[in-house]
C-alpha positions as CSV (number, residue, x, y, z in Angstrom):
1,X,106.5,93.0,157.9
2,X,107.8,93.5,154.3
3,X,107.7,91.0,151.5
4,X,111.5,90.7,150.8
5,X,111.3,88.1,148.0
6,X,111.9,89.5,144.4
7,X,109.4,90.0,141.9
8,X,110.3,88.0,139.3
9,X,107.1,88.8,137.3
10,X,107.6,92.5,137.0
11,X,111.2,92.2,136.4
12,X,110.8,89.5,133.6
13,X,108.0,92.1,131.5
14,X,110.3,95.4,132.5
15,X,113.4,93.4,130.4
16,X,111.1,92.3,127.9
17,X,109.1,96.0,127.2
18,X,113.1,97.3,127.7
19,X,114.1,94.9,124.7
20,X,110.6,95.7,122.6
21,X,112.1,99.2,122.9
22,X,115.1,98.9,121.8
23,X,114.2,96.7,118.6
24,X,111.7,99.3,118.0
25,X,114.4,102.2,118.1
26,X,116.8,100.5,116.5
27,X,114.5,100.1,113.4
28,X,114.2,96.4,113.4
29,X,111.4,95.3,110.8
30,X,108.1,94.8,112.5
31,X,107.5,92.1,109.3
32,X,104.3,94.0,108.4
33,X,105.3,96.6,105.6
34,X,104.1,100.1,105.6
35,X,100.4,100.6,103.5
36,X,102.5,103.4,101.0
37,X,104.9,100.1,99.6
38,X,101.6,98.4,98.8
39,X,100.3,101.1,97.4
40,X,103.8,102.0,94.9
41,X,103.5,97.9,93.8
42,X,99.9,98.5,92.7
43,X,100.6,101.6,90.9
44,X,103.8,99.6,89.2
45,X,101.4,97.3,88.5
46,X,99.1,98.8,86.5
47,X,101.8,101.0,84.9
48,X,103.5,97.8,83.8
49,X,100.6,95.0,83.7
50,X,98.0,97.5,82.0
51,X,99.7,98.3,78.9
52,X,101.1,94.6,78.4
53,X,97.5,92.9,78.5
54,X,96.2,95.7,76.2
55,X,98.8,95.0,73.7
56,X,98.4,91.4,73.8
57,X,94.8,91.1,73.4
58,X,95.1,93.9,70.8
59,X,97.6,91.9,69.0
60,X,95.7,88.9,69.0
61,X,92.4,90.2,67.7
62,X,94.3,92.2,65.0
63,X,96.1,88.6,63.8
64,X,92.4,87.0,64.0
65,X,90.9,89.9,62.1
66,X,94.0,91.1,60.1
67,X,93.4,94.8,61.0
68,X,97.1,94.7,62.2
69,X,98.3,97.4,63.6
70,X,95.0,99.0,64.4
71,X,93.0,96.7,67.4
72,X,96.9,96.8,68.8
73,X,97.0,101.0,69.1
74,X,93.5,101.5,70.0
75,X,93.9,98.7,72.9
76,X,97.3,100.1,74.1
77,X,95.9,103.4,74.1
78,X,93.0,101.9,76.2
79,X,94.9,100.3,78.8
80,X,97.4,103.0,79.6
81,X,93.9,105.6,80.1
82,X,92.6,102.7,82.0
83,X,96.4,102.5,84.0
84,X,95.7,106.2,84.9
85,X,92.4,106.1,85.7
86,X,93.4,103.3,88.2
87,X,96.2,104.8,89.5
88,X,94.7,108.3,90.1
89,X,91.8,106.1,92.3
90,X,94.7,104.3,94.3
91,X,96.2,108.2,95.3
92,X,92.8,108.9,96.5
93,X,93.6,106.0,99.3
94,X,94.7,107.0,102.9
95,X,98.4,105.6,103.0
96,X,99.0,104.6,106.8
């Protein structure tokens, strides 16, 4: 004797693996961004943030000391080798 009653189980995960699919093939966001966009916002991070602390700490000590411009080059120049440094460490990371 054969069980003629539907399977409403398997056909209820079929549609919903069916419509997983399709979002997935359609390109739908998954809402958990790719490693490689983290990865770009630290690098613009430290090519942006870097320089801008150096220059205003540098600024700072050189109107506390009066050694204006002097503290202000030598911290720039400080914080763009740090930047690089930084940045050359974060494209030494896996991007998955």
């Amino acid at each position: 004797m054969a069980d003629d009653r539907p399977n409403d189980d398997l056909d209820r995960r079929i549609a919903a693996a069916k419509a997983a699919e399709a979002a997935r093939a359609s390109g739908a966001p998954s809402g958990k961004p790719a490693k490689g966009y983290g990865q770009g916002s630290r690098v613009l991070a430290e090519l942006v943030g870097a320089p801008i602390g150096g220059g205003i700490l540098g600024w700072a000590l050189d109107r506390w000391l009066g050694t204006s411009p002097w503290l202000l080059l030598v911290f720039i120049a400080l914080a763009i080798v740090v930047a690089f440094r930084n940045i050359f460490r974060i494209s030494k990371e896996r991007a998955e």
